[in-house]
TORKOL-332481 format. One record per residue (C-alpha): residue in one letter; x, y, z. Coordinates in nm, 2 decimals. Layout:
+--------+--------+--------+--------+
! residu !     px !     py !     pz !
+--------+--------+--------+--------+
!      a !      X !      Y !      Z !
...
+--------+--------+--------+--------+
REM end
This chain:
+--------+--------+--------+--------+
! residu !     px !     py !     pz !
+--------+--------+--------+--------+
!      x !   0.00 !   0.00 !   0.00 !
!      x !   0.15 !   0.34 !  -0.08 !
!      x !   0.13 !   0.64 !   0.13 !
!      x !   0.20 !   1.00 !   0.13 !
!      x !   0.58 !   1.16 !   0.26 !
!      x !   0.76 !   1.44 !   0.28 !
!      x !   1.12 !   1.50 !   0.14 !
!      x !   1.28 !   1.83 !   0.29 !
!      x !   1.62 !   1.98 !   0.17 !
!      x !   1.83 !   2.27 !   0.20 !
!      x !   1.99 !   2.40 !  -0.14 !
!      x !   2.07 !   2.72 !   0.02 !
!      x !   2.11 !   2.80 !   0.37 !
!      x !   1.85 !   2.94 !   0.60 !
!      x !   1.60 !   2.78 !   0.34 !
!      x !   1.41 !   2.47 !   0.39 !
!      x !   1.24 !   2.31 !   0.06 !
!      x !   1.02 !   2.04 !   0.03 !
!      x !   0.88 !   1.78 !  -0.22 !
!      x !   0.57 !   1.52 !  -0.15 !
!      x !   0.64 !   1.19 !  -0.22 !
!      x !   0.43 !   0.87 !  -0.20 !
!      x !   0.66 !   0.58 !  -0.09 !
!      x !   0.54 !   0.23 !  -0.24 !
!      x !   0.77 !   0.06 !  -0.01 !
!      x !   1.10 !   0.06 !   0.20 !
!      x !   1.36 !  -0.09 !   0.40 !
!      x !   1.64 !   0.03 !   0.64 !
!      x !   1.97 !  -0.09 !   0.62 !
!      x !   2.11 !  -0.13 !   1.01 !
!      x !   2.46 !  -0.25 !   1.06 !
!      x !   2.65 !  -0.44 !   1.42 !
!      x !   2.90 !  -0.16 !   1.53 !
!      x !   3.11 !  -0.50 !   1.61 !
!      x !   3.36 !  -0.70 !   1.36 !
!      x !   3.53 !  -0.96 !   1.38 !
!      x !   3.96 !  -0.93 !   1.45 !
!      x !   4.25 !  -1.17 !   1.44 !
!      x !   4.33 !  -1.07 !   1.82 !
!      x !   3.99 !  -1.04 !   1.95 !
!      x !   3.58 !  -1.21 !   1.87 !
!      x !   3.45 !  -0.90 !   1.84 !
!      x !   3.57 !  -0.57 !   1.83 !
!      x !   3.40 !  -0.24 !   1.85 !
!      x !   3.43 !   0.01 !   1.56 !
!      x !   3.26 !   0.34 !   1.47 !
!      x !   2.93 !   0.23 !   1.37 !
!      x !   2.84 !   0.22 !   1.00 !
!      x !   2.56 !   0.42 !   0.94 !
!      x !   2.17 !   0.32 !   0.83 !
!      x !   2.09 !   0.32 !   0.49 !
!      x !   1.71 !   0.38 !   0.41 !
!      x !   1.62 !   0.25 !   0.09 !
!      x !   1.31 !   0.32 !  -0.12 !
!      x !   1.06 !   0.33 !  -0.37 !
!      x !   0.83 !   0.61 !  -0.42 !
!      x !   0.68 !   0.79 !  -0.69 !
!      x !   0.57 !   1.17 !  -0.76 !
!      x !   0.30 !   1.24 !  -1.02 !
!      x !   0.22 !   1.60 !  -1.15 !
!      x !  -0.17 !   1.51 !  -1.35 !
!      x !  -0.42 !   1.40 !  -1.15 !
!      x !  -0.60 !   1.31 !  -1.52 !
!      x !  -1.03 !   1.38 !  -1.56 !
!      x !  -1.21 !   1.47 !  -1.26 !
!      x !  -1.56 !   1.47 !  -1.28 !
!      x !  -1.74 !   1.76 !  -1.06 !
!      x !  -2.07 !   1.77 !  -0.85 !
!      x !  -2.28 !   1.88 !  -1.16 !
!      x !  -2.21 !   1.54 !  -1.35 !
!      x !  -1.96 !   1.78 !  -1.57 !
!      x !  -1.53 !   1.71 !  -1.62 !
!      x !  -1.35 !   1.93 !  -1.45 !
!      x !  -1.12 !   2.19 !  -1.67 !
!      x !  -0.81 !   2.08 !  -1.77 !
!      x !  -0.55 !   2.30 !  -1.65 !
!      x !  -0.27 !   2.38 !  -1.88 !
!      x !   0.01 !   2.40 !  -1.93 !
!      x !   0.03 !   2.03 !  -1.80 !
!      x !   0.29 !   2.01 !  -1.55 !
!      x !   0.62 !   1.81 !  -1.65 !
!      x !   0.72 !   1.59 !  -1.40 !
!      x !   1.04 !   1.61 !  -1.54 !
!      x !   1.12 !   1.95 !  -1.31 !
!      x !   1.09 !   1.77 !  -1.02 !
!      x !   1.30 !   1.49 !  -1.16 !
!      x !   1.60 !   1.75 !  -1.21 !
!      x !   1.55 !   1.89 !  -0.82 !
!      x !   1.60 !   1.51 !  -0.72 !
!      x !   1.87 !   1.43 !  -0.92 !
!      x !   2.07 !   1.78 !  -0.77 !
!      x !   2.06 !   1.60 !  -0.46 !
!      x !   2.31 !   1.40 !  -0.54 !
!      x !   2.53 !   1.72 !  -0.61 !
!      x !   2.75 !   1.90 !  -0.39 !
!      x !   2.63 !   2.25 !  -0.32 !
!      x !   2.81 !   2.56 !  -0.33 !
!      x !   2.71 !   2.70 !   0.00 !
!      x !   2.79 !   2.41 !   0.22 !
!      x !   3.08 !   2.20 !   0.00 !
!      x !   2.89 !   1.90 !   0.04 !
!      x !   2.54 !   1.74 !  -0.11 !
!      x !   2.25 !   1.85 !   0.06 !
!      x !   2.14 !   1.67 !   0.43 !
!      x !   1.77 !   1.51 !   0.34 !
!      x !   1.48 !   1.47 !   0.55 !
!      x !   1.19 !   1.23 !   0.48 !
!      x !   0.92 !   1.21 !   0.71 !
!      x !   0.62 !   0.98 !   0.73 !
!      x !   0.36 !   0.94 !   1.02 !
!      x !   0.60 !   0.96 !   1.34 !
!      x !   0.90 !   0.79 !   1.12 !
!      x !   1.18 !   1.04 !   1.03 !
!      x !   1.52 !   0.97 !   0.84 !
!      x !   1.78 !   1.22 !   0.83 !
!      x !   2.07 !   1.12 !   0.57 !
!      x !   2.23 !   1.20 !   0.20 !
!      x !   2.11 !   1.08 !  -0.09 !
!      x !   2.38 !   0.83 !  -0.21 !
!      x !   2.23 !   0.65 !  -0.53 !
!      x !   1.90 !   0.74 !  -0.76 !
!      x !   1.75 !   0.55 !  -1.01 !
!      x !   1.39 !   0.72 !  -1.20 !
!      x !   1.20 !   0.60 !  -1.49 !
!      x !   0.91 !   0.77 !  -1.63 !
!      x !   0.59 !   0.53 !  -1.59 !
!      x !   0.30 !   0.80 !  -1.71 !
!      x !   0.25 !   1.06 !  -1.99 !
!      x !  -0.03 !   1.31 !  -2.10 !
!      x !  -0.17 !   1.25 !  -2.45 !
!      x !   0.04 !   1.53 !  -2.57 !
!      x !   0.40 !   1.31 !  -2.46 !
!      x !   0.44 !   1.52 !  -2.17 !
!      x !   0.59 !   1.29 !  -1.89 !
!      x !   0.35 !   1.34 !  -1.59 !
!      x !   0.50 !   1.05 !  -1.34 !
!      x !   0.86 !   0.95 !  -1.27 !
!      x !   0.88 !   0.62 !  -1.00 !
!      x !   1.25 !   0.65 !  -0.79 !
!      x !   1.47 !   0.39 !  -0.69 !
!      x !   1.69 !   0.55 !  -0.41 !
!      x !   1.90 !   0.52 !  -0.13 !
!      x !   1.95 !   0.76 !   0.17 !
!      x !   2.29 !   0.70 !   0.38 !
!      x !   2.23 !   0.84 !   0.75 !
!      x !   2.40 !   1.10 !   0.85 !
!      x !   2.53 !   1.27 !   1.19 !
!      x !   2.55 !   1.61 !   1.33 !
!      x !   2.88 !   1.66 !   1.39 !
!      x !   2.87 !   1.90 !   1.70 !
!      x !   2.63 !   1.63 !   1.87 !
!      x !   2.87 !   1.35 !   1.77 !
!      x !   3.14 !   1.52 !   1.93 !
!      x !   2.98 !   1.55 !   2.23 !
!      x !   2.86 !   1.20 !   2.23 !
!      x !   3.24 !   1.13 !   2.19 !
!      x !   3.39 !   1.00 !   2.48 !
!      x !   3.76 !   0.92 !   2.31 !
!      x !   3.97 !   1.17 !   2.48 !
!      x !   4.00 !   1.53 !   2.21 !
!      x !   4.14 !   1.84 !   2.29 !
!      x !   4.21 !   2.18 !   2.06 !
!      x !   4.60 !   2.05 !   2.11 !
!      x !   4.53 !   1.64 !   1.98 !
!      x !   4.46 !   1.46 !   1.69 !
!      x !   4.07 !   1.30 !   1.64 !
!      x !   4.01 !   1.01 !   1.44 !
!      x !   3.77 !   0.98 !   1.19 !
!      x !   3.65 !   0.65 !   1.02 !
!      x !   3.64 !   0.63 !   0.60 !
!      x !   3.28 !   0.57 !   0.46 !
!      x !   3.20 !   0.45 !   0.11 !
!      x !   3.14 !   0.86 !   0.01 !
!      x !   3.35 !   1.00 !   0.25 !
!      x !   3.57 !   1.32 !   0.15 !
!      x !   3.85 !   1.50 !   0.24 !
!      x !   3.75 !   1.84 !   0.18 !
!      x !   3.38 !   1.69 !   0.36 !
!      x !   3.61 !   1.64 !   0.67 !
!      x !   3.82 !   1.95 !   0.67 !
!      x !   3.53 !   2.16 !   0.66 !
!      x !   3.35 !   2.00 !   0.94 !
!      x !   3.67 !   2.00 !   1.15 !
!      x !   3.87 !   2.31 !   1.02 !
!      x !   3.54 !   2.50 !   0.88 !
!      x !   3.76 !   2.51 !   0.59 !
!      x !   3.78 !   2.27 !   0.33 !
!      x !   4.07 !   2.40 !   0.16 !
!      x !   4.22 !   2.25 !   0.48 !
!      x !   4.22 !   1.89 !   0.31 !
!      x !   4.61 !   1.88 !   0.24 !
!      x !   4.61 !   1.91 !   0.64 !
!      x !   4.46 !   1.52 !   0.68 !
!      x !   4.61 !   1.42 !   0.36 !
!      x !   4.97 !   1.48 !   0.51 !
!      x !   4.89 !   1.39 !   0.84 !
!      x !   4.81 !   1.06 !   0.70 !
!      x !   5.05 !   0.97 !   0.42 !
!      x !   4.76 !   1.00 !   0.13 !
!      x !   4.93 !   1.10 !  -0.20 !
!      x !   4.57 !   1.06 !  -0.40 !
!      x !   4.27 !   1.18 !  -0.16 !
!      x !   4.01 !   1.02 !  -0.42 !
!      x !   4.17 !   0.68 !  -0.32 !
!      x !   4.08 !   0.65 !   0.03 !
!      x !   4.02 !   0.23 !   0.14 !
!      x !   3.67 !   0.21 !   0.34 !
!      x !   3.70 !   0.13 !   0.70 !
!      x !   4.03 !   0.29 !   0.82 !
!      x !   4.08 !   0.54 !   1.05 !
!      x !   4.17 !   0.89 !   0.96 !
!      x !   4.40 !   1.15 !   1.22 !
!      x !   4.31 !   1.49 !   1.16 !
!      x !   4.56 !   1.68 !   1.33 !
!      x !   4.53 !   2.03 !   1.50 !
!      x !   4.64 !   2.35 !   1.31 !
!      x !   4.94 !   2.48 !   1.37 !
+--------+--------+--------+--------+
REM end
């Protein structure tokens, strides 16, 4: 059974938008903050983060609608291209100007709220108006959870001062310049972490290792 959601996003700061969905289904991804180690059963890492993935559709023609007095409702024209709203989904994917990294999602149904970036999209265009306009697009996509990091750090209880080195583990996405602007509010800072940690290419970074990022000097 589908059902009705809302999908917020910033583009710019200070401004909220948002798109209605209706979700035809959808899982969540969890993941054991344990794995498995030569020395030890099970060993503690820096838990992956949930993955919600789903299917929902947006449709922009709600087609005839017949009216109290037996007669068909008026058209209204132009018919609206679905294909707009295709093109705001897809720039979710994008990095954006204002805050050097894609945009932190939002989708909300009944008391259920996810909070993540949108890390793959797949659409296809299921409906069109007699004219070819495309009036319905069905998405394929998946949201990867995502952190604030002022509330992470205070959830932190590894031992950080202004003076020491904090660790940060590598995601499948995860960026240098995503990380110096979060810890150095500058992501020109990147060749900071890249020397601190001996990385000569910082589009090559291997999933699952632990990343210093050092003070400024």
């Amino acid at each position: 059974m589908a059902f009705e959601a809302k999908l917020t996003y910033q583009l710019k700061k200070n401004k909220e938008e948002e798109k209605k969905i209706t979700i035809t289904q959808y899982k969540r991804q969890q993941y054991s903050p344990f794995t498995e180690s030569s020395h030890k059963p099970l060993t503690p890492l820096n838990k992956l983060p949930d993955e919600l993935v789903i299917e929902f559709f947006i449709m922009t023609y709600e087609g005839p609608v017949l009216l109290a007095n037996g007669e068909l409702k008026k058209e209204v024209t132009p018919i609206p291209d679905v294909r707009k709203d295709v093109k705001v989904i897809n720039s979710l994917l994008s990095d954006c100007a204002e805050f050097h990294r894609p945009p932190i999602c939002k989708v909300k149904w009944g008391e259920e709220v996810f909070r993540g970036m949108l890390v793959d999209l797949k659409y296809r265009y299921t409906l069109y108006h007699k004219d070819g306009t495309p009036v319905k697009a069905v998405f394929n996509a998946i949201f990867r959870e995502t952190v604030d990091v002022d509330s992470a750090l205070q959830n932190d209880n590894t031992p950080q001062s202004p003076d020491r080195s904090k660790y940060r583990m590598v995601y499948e996405n995860t960026r240098l310049y995503q990380l110096a602007y979060q810890e150095y509010d500058d992501p020109s800072h990147w060749r900071v972490i890249a020397e601190a940690n001996g990385i000569s290419n910082p589009l090559d970074l291997e999933v699952g290792t632990m990343l210093s990022l050092p003070p400024l000097q």
